[in-house]
C-alpha positions as CSV (number, residue, x, y, z in Angstrom):
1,X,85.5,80.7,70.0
2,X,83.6,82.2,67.2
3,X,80.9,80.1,67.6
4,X,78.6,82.9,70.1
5,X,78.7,85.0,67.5
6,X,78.2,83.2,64.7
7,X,75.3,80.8,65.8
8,X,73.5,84.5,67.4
9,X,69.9,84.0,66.8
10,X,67.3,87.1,67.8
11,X,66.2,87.9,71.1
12,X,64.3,90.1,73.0
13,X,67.2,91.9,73.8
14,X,67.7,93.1,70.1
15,X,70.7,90.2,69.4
16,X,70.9,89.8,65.4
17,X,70.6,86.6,63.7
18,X,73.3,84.5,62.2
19,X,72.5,85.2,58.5
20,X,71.3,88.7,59.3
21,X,74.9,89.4,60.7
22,X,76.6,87.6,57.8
23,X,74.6,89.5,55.1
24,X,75.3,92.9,57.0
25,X,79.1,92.1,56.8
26,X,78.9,90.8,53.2
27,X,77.2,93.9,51.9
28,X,79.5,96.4,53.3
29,X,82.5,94.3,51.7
30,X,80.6,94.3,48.5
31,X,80.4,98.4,49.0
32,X,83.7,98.7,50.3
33,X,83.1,99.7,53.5
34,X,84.8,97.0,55.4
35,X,88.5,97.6,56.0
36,X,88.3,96.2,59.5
37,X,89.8,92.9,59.9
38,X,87.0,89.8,61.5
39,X,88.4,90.3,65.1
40,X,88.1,94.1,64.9
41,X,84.3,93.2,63.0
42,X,83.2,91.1,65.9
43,X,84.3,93.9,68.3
44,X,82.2,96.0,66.7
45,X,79.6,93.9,66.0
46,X,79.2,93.0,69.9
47,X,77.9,96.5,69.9
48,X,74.6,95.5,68.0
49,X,74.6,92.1,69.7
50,X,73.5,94.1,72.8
51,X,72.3,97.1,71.9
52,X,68.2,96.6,72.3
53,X,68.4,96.4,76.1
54,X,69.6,99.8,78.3
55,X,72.5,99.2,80.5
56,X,73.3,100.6,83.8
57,X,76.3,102.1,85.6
58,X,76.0,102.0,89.3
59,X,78.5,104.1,90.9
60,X,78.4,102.7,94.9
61,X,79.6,105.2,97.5
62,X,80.5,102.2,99.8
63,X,79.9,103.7,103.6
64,X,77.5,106.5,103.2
65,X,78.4,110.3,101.6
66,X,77.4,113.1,103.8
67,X,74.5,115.1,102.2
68,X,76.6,118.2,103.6
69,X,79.1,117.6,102.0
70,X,78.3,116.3,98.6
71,X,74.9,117.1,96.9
72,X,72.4,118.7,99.1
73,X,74.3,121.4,101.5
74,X,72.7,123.9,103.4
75,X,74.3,127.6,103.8
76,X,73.4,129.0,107.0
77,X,72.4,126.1,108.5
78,X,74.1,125.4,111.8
79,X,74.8,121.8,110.9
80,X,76.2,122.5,107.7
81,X,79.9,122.4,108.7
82,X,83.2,124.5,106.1
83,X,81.9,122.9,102.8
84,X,80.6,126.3,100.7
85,X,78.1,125.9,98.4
86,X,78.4,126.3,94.5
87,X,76.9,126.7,91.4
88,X,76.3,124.3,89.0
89,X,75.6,124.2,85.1
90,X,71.5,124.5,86.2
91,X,70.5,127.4,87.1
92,X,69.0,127.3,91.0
93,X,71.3,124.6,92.0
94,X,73.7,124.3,94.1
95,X,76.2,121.5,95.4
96,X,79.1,121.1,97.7
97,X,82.8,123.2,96.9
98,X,84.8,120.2,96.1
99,X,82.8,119.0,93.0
100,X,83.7,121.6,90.5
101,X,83.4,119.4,88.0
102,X,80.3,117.5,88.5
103,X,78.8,121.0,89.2
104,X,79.6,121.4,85.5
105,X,77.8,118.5,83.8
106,X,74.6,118.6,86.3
107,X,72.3,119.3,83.7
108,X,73.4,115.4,82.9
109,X,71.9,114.5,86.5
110,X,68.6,114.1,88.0
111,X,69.2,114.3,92.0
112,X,66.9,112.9,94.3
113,X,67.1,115.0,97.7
114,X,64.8,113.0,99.1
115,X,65.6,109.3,99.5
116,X,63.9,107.8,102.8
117,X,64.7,104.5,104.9
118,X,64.1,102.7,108.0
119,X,67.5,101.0,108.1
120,X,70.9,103.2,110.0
121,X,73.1,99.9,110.5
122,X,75.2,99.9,107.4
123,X,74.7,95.8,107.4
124,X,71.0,96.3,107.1
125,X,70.9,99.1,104.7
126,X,73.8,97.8,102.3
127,X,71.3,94.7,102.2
128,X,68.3,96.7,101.0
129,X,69.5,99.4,98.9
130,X,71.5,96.6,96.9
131,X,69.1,94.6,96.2
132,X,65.5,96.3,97.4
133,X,64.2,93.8,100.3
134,X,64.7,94.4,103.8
135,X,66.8,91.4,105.4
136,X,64.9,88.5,105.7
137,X,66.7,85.0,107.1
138,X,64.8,82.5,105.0
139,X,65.9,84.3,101.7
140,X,69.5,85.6,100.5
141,X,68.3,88.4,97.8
142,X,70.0,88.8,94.7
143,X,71.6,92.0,94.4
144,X,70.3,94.2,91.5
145,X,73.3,93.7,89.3
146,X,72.2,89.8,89.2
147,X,68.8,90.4,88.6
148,X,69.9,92.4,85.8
149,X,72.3,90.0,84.4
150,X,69.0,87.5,84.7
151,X,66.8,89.7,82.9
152,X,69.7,90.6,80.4
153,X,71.2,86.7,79.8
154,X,72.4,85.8,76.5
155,X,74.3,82.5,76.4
156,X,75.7,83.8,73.4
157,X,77.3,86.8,74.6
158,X,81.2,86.5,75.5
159,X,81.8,88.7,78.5
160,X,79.9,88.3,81.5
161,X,76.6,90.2,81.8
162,X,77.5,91.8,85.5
163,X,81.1,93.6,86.0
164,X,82.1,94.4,89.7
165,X,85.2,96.7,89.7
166,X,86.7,97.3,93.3
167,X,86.4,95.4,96.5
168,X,83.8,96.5,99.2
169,X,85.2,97.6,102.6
170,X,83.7,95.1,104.5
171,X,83.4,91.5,102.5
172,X,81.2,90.4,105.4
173,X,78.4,93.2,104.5
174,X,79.0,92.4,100.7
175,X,75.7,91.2,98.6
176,X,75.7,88.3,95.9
177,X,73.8,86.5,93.6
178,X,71.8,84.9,96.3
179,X,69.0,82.7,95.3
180,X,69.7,83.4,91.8
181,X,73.2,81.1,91.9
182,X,76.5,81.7,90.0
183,X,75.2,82.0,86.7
184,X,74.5,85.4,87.6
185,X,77.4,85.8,90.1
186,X,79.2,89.3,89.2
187,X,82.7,89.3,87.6
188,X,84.9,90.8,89.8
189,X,87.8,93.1,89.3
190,X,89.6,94.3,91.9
191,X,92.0,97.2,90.5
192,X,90.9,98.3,87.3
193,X,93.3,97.8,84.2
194,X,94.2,94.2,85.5
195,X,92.5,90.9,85.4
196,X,92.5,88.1,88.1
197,X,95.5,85.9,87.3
198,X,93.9,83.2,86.2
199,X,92.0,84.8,83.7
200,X,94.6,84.4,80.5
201,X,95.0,80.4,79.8
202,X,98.2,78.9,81.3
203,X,98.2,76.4,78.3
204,X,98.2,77.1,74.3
205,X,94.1,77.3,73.0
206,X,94.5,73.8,71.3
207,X,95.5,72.0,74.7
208,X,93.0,73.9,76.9
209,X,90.8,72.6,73.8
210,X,91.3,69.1,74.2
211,X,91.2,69.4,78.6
212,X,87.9,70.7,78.3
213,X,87.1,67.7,76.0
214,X,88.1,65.4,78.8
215,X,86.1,67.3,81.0
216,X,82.8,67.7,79.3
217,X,83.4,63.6,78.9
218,X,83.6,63.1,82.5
219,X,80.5,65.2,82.9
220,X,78.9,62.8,80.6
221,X,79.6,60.1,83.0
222,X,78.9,61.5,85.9
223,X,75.6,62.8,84.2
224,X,74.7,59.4,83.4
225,X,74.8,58.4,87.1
226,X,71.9,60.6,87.6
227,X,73.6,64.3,88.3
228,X,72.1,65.7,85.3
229,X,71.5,69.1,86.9
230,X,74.8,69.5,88.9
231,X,76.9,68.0,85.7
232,X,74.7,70.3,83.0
233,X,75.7,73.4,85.2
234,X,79.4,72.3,86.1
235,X,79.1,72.2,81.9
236,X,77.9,75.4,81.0
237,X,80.4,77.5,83.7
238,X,83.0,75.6,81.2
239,X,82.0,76.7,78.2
240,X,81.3,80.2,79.5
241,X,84.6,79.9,81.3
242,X,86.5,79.1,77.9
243,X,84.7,81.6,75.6
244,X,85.3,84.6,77.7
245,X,89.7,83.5,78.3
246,X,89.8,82.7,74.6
247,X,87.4,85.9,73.4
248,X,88.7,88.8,71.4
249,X,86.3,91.0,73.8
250,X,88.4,90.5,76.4
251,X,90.0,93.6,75.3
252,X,87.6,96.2,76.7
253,X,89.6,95.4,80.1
254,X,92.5,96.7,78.2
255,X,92.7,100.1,79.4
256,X,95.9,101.3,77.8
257,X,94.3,101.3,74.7
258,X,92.4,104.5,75.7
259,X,94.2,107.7,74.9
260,X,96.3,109.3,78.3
261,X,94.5,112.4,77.8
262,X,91.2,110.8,78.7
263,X,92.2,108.5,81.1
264,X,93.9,111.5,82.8
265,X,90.6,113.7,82.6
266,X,88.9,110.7,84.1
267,X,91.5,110.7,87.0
268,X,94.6,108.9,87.5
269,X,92.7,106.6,90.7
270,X,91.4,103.6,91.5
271,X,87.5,105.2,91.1
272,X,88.5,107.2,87.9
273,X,89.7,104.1,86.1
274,X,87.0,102.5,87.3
275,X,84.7,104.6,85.5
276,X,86.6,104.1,82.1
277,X,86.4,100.6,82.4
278,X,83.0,100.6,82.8
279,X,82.4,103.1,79.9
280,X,84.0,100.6,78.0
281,X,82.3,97.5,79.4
282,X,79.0,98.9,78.4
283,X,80.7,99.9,74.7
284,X,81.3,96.7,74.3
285,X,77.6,95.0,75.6
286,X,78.0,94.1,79.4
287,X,74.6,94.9,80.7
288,X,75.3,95.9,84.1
289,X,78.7,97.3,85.9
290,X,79.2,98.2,89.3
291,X,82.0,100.3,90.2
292,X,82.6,100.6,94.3
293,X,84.3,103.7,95.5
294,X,85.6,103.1,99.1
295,X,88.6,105.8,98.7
296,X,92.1,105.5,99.8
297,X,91.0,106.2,103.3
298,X,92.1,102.3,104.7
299,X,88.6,100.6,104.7
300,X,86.8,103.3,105.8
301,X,85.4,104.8,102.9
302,X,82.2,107.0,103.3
303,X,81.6,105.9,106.6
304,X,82.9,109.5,108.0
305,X,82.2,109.0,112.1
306,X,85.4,110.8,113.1
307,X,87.3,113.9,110.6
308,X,84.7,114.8,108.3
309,X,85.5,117.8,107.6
310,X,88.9,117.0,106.4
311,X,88.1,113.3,105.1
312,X,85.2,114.3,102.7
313,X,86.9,116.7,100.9
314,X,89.6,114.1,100.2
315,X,87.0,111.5,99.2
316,X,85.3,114.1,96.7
317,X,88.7,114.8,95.0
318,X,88.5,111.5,94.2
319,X,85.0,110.8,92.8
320,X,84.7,114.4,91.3
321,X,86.4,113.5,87.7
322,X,85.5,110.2,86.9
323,X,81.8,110.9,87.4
324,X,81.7,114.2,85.4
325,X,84.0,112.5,82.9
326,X,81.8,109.1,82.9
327,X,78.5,111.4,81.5
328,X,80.6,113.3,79.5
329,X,82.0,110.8,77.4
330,X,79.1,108.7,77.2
331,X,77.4,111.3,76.2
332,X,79.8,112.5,73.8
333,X,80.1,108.8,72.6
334,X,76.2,108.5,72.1
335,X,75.9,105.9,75.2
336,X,74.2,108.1,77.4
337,X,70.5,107.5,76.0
338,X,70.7,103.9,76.4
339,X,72.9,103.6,79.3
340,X,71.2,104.3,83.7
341,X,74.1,105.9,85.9
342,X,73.2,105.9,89.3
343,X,75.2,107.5,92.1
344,X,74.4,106.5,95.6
345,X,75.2,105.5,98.9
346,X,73.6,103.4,101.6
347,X,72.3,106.5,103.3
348,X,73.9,109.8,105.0
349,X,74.8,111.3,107.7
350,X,73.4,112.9,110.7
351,X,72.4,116.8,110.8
352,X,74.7,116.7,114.3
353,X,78.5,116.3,113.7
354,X,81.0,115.6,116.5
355,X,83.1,118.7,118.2
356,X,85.4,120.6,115.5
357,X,86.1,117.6,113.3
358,X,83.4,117.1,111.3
359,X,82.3,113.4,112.5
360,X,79.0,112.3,111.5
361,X,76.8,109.2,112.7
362,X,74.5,106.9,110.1
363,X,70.8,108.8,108.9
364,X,68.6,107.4,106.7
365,X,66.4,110.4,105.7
366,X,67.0,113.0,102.5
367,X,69.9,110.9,101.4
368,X,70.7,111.1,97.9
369,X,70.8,109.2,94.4
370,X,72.1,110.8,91.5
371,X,70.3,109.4,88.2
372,X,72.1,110.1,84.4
373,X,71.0,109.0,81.3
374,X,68.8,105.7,80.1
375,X,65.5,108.6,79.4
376,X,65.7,109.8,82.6
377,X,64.9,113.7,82.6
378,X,68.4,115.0,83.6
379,X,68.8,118.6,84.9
380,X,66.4,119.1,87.5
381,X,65.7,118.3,91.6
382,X,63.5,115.7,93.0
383,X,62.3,116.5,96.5
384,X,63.7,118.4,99.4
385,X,64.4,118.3,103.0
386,X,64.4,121.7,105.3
387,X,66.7,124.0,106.2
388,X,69.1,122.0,108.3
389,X,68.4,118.9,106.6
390,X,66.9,116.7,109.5
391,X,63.4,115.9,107.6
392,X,62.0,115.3,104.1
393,X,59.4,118.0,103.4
394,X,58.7,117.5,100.1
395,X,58.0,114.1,97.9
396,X,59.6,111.4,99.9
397,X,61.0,108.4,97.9
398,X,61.4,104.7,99.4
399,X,63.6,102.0,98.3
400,X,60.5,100.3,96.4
401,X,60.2,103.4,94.6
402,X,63.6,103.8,93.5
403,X,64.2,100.3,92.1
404,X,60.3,100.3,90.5
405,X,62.4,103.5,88.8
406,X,65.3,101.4,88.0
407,X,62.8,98.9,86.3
408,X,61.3,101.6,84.0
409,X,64.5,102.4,82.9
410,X,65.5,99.4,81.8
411,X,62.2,98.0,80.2
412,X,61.4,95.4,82.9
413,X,58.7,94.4,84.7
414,X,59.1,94.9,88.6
415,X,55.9,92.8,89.1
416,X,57.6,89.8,87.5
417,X,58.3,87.0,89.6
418,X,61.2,84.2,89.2
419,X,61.3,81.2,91.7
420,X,63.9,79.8,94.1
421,X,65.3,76.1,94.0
422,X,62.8,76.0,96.5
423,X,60.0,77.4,93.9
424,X,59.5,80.2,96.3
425,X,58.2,83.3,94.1
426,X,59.6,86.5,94.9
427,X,59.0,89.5,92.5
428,X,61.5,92.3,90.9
429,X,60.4,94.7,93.1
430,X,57.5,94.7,96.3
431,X,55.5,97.6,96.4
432,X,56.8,101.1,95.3
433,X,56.2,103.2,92.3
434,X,58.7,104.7,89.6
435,X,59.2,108.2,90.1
436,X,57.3,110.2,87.6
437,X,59.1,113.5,87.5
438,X,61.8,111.6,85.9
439,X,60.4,110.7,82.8
């Protein structure tokens, strides 16, 4: 199970050589430095493994926040609804009542007031601002946290490069790997603080050991009888399997080894666990995490058509901590610089609500997308829409634009093309431009 480590050769993604690592840990022996035992060395050490490429946090309001409500709220306005307006950390910005604590860290955010789309259906829109094509029936996009994990592999690495924590409202409008296949499938965690059951070997290391012998013999045989491809895959999801069950990494799931003072500030909830798991997924290396946030409204989540007014303040209460907390501690923690946090939705809600409860239908114009961290200019306000929020009026930003932003961020190319079994090109991103005021 040592072997990743140990056989780590250099990589674009900054992963340190064999003899370079060795010579590292002799030297601070020699000094006296090291105290830590080798598991607790290769825990640190998975730090450096993956620390030349940024990471990213997306933090997926599953349904679509209300702008009113959340981030962009107009006072005066006749749509606006109860949600008052307050001040943040920045001076000249204001957000929604029930996000106290966001409003506190803001000058950790870059908001973007002015997102624009041409999709309302939440099927449709989920598709496109997951993975930044419009639907199209001939190809199943990857979503963005695969084409990360693509950009980001490193067979070496123990945990899996893409963390999914919570389970979408809807599993029929949920996004995959798509063409990319399972190798850069998402790992997925339903409640944060436990693994899937079949995670922790059922059998003692040495027997799973000598099964997996077995197996990779069959795989030889049925190699032989020309499956090469489908055995050579069925092979590495083995050995990938059996280094993340058997890895000492496997503790950054562990969440009871965080202190109950934090994991309180980051809220005692399904979403504010959710964010200190992630915090520590990136800690340890995983290159990209998604967190869903559906709330503990049944499956509704975001999707507000009927009590808004009483249901969003319920659903703020329970996002407000863990994403103030999130940039805080990565900040505090020095992650922030090197690590993209991105807040959004599929899109928001109309200006119109229904009668006195608060109901709002689908809109896809001036919905929002909170950007932290990864050299992002933090502290400011991209774009605006008017008084009652019914039209962009000032820099509109499309889908293209926003994942040609996500691309910047993380050092890739959104020109860059990979191919489909079918050896079909498609590139990172069509079209679009990053958005400048950020950087």
């Amino acid at each position: 199970m040592l072997r990743s480590f140990i056989s780590a050769t250099t990589t674009g993604q900054g992963v340190a050589s064999r003899r370079g690592f060795l010579k590292t840990l002799l030297a601070g022996s020699a000094a006296g430095a090291v105290t830590l035992s080798w598991r607790d060395m290769l825990l640190a050490r998975s730090k450096e493994l993956q620390k030349g490429g940024r990471r990213m946090i997306l933090l997926w309001m599953d349904g679509g926040p209300s702008q009113y409500d959340t981030f962009n709220p107009k006072p005066g306005s006749e749509y606006q609804g109860p949600t008052q307006s307050i001040h943040t950390n920045v001076p000249g910005i204001d957000i929604g009542e029930h996000w106290p604590h966001t409003a506190k860290v803001f000058d950790k955010i870059a908001l973007l007031r002015s997102m624009v789309s041409n999709e309302k259906d939440h099927f449709r829109a989920i598709k496109l601002v997951r993975t930044g094509y419009p639907i199209k029936p001939t190809i199943a996009y990857p979503t963005w946290g695969s084409v990360v994990a693509r950009d980001r592999w490193n067979p070496g690495f123990d945990l899996p490069a893409f963390v999914r924590i919570g389970k979408p409202r809807i599993k029929t409008r949920d996004v995959n790997s798509g063409v990319l296949g399972p190798r850069y499938e998402s790992f997925k965690i339903d409640e944060p603080g436990t693994l899937p059951a079949d995670v922790h070997p059922a059998v003692s290391p040495d027997v799973l050991k000598r099964r997996l012998a077995l197996a990779a013999q069959l795989d030889q045989q049925f190699a032989a009888r020309g499956s090469v491809k489908a055995a050579t895959e069925q092979r590495e999801i083995y050995d990938r399997t059996s280094r993340f069950v058997l890895s000492p990494l496997l503790d950054a799931f562990n969440l009871d080894q965080e202190p109950a003072k934090l994991r309180d500030a980051y809220g005692r909830n399904t979403f504010g666990q959710a964010c200190l798991l992630a915090r520590r997924l990136v800690e340890t290396g995983v290159s990209f995490v998604e967190v869903i946030n559906g709330g503990t409204l049944n499956d509704q989540g975001w999707d507000t058509h009927k009590r808004g007014f009483k249901e969003n303040p319920i659903l703020a209460g329970e996002t407000d901590s863990g994403y103030a907390t999130l940039l805080t501690d990565l900040a505090n923690r020095g992650l922030l610089d090197n690590t993209l946090v991105v807040w959004m939705g599929e899109f928001c809600r109309t200006p119109k609500y229904e009668d006195n409860a608060g109901g709002r239908n689908h809109y896809s114009e001036g919905w929002l997308v909170g950007l932290s961290g990864g050299g992002v200019k933090m502290g400011q306000v991209i774009g605006a829409t008017d008084k009652d929020n019914i039209h962009v009026i000032d820099r509109p930003i499309s889908v293209p634009d926003l994942f040609c932003t996500f691309c910047r961020v993380l050092g890739m190319d959104p020109h860059e093309e990979y191919f489909t079994d079918q050896d079909q090109p498609i590139k990172l991103v069509e079209g679009g431009e990053a958005v400048e005021e950020l950087f």
